[in-house]
SERO-4910 file (N, C-alpha, C, O; in steps of 0.05 Angstrom, whole numbers):
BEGIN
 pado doro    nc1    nc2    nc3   cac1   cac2   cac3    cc1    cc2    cc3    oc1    oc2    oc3
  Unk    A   1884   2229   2926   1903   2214   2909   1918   2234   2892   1908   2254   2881
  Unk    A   1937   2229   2892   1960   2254   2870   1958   2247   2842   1950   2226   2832
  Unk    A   1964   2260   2834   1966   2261   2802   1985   2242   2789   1982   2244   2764
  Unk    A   1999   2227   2793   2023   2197   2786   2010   2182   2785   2009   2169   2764
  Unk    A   1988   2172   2816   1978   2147   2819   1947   2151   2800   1943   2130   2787
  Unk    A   1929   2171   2796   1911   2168   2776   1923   2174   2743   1908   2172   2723
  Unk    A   1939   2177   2742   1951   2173   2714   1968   2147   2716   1971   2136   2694
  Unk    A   1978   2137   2737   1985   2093   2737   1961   2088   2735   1959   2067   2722
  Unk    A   1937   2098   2743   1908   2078   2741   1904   2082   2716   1901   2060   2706
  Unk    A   1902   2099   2700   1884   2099   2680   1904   2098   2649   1896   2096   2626
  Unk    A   1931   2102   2659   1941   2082   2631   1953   2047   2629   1975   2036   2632
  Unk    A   1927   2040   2622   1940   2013   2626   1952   2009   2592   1952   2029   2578
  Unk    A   1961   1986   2582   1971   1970   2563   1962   1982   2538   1974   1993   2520
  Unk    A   1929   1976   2546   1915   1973   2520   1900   2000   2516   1888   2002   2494
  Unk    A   1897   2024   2535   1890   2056   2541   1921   2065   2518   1922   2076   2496
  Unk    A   1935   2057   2532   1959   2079   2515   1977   2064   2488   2001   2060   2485
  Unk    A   1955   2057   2472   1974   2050   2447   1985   2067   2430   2006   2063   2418
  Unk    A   1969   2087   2430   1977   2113   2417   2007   2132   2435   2026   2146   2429
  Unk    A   2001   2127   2447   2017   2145   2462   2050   2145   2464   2066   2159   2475
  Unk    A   2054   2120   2447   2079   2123   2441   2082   2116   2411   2078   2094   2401
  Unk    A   2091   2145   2394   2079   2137   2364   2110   2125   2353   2133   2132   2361
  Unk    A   2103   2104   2333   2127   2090   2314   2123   2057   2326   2127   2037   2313
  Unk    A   2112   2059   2358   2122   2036   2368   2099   2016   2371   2081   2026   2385
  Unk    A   2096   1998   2366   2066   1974   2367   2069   1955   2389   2084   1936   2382
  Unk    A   2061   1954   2414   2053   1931   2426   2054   1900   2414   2043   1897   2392
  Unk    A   2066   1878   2429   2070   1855   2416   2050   1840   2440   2042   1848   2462
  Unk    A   2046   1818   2430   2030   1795   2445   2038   1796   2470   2021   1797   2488
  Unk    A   2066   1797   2476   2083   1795   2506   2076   1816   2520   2083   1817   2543
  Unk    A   2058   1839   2508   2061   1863   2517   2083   1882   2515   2078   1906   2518
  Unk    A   2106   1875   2511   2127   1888   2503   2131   1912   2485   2115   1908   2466
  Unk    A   2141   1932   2482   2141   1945   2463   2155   1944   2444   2179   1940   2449
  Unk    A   2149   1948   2413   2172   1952   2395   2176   1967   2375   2159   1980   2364
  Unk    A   2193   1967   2372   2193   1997   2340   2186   1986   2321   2195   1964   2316
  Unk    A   2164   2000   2301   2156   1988   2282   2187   1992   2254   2205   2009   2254
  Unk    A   2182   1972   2237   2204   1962   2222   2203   1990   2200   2220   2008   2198
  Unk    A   2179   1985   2188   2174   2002   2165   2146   2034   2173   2121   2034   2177
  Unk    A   2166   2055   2172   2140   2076   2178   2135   2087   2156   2114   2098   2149
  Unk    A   2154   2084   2142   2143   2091   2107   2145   2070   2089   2157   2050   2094
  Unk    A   2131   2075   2068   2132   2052   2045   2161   2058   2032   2176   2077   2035
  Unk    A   2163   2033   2018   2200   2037   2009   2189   2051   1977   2167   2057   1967
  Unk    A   2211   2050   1970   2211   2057   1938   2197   2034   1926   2173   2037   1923
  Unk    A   2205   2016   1918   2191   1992   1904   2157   1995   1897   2144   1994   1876
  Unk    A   2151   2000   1934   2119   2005   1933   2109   2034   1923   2089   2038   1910
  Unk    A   2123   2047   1930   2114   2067   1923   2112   2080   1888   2097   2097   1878
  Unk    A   2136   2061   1875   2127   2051   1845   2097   2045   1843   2077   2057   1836
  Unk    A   2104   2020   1851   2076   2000   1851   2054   2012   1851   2036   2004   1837
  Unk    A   2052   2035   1869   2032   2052   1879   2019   2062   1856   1995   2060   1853
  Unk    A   2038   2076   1836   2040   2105   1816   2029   2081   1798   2006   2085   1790
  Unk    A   2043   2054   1790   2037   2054   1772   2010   2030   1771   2002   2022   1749
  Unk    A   2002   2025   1788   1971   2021   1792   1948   2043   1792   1924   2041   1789
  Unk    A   1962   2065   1797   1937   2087   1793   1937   2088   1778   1913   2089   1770
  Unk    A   1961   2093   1748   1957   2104   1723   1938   2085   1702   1927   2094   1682
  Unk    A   1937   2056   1711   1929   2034   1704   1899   2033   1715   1882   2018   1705
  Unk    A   1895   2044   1729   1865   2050   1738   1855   2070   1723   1836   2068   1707
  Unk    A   1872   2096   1729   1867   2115   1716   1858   2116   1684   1839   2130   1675
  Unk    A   1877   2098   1668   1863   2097   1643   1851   2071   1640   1854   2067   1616
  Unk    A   1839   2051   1650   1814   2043   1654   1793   2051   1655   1774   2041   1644
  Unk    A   1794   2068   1668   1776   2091   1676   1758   2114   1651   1734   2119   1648
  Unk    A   1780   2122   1638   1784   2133   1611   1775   2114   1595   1752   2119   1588
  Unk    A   1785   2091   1584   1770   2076   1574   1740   2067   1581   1725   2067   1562
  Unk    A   1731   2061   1604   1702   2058   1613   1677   2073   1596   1657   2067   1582
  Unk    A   1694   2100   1609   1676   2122   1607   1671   2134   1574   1655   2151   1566
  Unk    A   1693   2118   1558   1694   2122   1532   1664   2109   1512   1646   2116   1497
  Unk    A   1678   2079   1530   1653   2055   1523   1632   2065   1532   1614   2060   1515
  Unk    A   1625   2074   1545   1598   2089   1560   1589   2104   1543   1566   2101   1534
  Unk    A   1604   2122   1537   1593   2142   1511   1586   2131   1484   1567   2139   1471
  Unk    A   1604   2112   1478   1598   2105   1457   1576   2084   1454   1568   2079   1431
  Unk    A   1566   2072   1474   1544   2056   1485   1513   2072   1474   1496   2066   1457
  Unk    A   1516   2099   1496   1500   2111   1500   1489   2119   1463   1468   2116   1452
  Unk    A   1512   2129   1456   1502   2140   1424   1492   2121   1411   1470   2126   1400
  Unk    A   1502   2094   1408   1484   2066   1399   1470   2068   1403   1457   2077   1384
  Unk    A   1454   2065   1430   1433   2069   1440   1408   2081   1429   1384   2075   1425
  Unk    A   1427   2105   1423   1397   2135   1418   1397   2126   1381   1376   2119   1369
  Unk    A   1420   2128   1371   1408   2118   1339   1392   2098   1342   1368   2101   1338
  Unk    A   1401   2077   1350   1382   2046   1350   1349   2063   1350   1334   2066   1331
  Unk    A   1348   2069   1372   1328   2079   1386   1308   2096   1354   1289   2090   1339
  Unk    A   1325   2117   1357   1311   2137   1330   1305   2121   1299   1289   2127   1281
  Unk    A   1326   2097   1301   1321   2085   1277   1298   2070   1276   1285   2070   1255
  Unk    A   1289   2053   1302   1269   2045   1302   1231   2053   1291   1213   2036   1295
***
């Protein structure tokens, strides 16, 4: 067998999704270009400004934590 017909056998549909990158297979089997390959601006706001909102959550947590912890050990020694 030549090299065309075992490379028609062994890429079928669902073997080569990768193999054509940007583009996603539809139900029809059809191929199509995907719409969005990057996030737009908007999201990419969204992005920044959910981390920074985590980020000092975070800061805050770890604040309460400490200041937990020192309660803690006075309580403790006062006892």
């Amino acid at each position: 067998m030549n090299e065309s017909k075992k490379r028609a056998l062994t890429l079928t549909p669902n073997s080569n999704m990768q193999a054509i990158p940007g583009k996603k297979r539809m139900l029809n089997g059809s191929p199509q270009r995907l719409t969005k390959l990057q996030p737009s601006s908007s999201e990419a706001i969204d992005w920044q400004r959910q981390y920074i909102v985590q980020k000092s959550e975070l800061k805050r947590t770890k604040k309460l934590n400490q200041y937990l912890e020192l309660e803690r050990k006075c309580y403790k020694s006062g006892l």
